[in-house]
Residue, then its C-alpha position, 0 to 999 in steps of 0.5 A: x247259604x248266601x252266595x254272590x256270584x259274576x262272570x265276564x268271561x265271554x261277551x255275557x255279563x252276568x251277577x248272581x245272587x242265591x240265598x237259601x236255595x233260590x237265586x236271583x240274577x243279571x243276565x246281558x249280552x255286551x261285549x266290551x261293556x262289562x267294567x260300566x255293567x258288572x257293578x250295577x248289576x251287584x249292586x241291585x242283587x243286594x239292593x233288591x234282596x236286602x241283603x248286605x255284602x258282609x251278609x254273604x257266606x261266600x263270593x263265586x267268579x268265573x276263573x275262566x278260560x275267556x277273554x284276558x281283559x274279561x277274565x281279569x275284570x271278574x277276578x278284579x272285582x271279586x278280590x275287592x268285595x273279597x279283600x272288603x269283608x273278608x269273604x272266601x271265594x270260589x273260582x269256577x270254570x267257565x267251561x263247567x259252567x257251560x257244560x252245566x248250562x247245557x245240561x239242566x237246558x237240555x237234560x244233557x248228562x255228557x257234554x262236550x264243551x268248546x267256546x271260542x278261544x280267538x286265535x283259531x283255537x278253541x277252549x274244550x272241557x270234557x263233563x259228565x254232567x249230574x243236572x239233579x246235583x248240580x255238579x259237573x266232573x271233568x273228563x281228562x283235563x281242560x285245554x285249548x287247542x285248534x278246532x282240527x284236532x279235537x277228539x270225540x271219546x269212543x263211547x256214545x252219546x256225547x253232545x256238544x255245547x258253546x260258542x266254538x261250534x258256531x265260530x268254527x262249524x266247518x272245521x268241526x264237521x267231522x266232530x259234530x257228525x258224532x255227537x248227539x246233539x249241539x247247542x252253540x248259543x250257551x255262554x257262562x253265565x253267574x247262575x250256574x257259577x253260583x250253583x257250582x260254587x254251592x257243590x264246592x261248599x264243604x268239599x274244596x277249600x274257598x280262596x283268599x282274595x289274593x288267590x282268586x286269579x284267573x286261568x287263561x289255559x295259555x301263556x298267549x292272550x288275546x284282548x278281547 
């Protein structure tokens, strides 16, 4: 299986290229530097493996939630490979790809994911995290939401992972204190993208280009 995934969700930008069970990848933090990096990136994945874009058996983006100027890039650019050799795509939470991350980083199986969602508020996803499988299972729903009002479940063992808990530490005090571990330093990234696509394969039908849109998680945005 051929498949090219990229986020942009966040300040990271990444591509991500996995053939046959090994992937290859691009991985940069620079805010605001996604439109000049993404392409580049793509292009030397390709370039590098030998593989053509009509070669891929499917695309992968990061959906969101994120940044609306980011997300809109990673959703641009993958409706026009898409709509240019009529490749199905996948779109993947970004929240799961962290929760992902996290998991296969930290050998984590239940993780709390909040990124930072500007706005004093926070983007949250619940995961029960299978690292062997590459799979991820949402508890509840995604939501955003400020800081004070996120809710640890009653069962023990949940950890915490992405950028919220380091821009809003002092207002998730009472949230840390119950979890068993935190990692702030993960952002999606396009491996765990690809590698979420692949469990999709079979089980969810891949989208047009038309219908690779983002998810924003709130009628409010932010530039960023």
């Amino acid at each position: 299986m051929k498949i090219l995934a990229l986020d942009t969700a966040t300040e990271a930008c990444s591509a991500a290229l996995l053939l046959d069970g090994e992937i290859s990848d691009r991985f940069v933090v620079a805010p605001r530097r996604h439109n000049e990096l993404i392409l580049p990136m793509i292009d030397e994945l390709l370039s590098d493996s030998g593989v053509r874009l009509k070669d891929l058996d499917y695309l992968a983006f990061g959906r969101g939630p994120g940044a609306f100027t980011g997300v809109r890039i990673a959703a641009g650019v993958v409706q026009g490979l898409s709509l240019s050799q009529d490749i199905p795509v996948f779109g993947v939470s970004d929240l799961a790809a962290v929760a992902l991350q996290a998991g296969k980083k930290h050998g984590w199986g239940k993780v709390l994911v909040l990124t930072d969602a500007r706005m004093q508020e926070v983007y949250q996803g619940w995961y029960r995290v299978s690292v062997e499988q590459n799979r991820v299972e949402l508890v509840g729903q995604e939501s955003v939401t400020p800081p004070a009002q996120v809710e640890v479940p009653g069962e023990a063992g949940w950890q915490g992972a992405g950028s919220g808990f380091s821009a809003y530490a002092d207002e998730l005090g009472g949230v840390r204190k119950k979890l068993a571990g935190e990692d702030s330093d993960c952002l999606p990234r396009a491996t765990e993208i690809a590698l979420l696509a692949v469990a999709l394969v079979g089980h969810q039908e891949p989208l047009t280009a038309e219908q690779a849109l983002p998810v924003y998680l709130r009628d409010k945005v932010t530039h960023g």
